[in-house]
C-alpha positions in Angstrom: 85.3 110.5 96.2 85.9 108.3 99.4 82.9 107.5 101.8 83.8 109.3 105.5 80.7 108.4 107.2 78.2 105.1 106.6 74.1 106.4 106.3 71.6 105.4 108.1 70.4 103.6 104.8 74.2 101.7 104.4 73.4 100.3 107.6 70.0 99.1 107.1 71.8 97.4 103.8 74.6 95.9 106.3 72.2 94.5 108.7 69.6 93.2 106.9 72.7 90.9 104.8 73.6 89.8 108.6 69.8 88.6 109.2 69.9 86.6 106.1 73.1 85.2 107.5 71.9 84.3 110.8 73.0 86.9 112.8 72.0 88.4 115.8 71.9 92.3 115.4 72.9 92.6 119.4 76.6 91.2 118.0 77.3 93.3 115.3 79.3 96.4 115.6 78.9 98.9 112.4 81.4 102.2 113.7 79.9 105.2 111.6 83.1 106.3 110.6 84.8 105.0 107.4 88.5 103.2 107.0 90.6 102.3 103.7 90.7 99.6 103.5 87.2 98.4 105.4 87.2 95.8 107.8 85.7 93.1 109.6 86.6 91.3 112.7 85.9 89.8 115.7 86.1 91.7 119.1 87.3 90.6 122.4 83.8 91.1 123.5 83.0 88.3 120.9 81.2 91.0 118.7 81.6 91.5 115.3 82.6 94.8 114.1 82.0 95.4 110.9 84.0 98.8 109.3 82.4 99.8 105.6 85.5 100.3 102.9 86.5 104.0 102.2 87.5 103.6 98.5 85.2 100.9 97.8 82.1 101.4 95.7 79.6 100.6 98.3 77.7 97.9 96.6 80.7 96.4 95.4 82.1 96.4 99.4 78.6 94.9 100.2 78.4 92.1 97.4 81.8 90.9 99.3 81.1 91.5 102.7 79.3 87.4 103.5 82.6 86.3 102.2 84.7 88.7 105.1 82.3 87.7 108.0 83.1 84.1 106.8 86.7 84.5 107.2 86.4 87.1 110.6 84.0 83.7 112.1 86.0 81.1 110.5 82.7 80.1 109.5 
């Protein structure tokens, strides 16, 4: 069954793996609405928006995520 909207809970999840990678919460863009497939990249506004995987097992979309921001930051 796909994921339509990210909980309050996902997003805790998603922001605390940002703090352990150094970034600032006032940069990072989580839309509550799901896509297939998610995404991450970087905003004009120099933000990152980060948009949590439809299909995806959330842990499993989670477990990759560091490895997206890396290549959304070239990083």
């Amino acid at each position: 069954m796909p994921l339509e909207t990210v909980s309050f809970q996902q997003i805790s999840r998603i922001l605390e793996l940002t703090d352990q990678l150094g970034l600032d919460r006032e940069w990072i863009e989580i839309p509550l609405s799901t896509e297939s497939p998610g995404l991450v990249r970087k905003l004009k506004s120099g933000k990152l928006e980060i948009i949590v995987d439809a299909d995806r097992p959330f842990d499993q979309w989670l477990a990759d995520l560091p490895s997206q921001i890396q290549g959304a930051t070239g990083g």
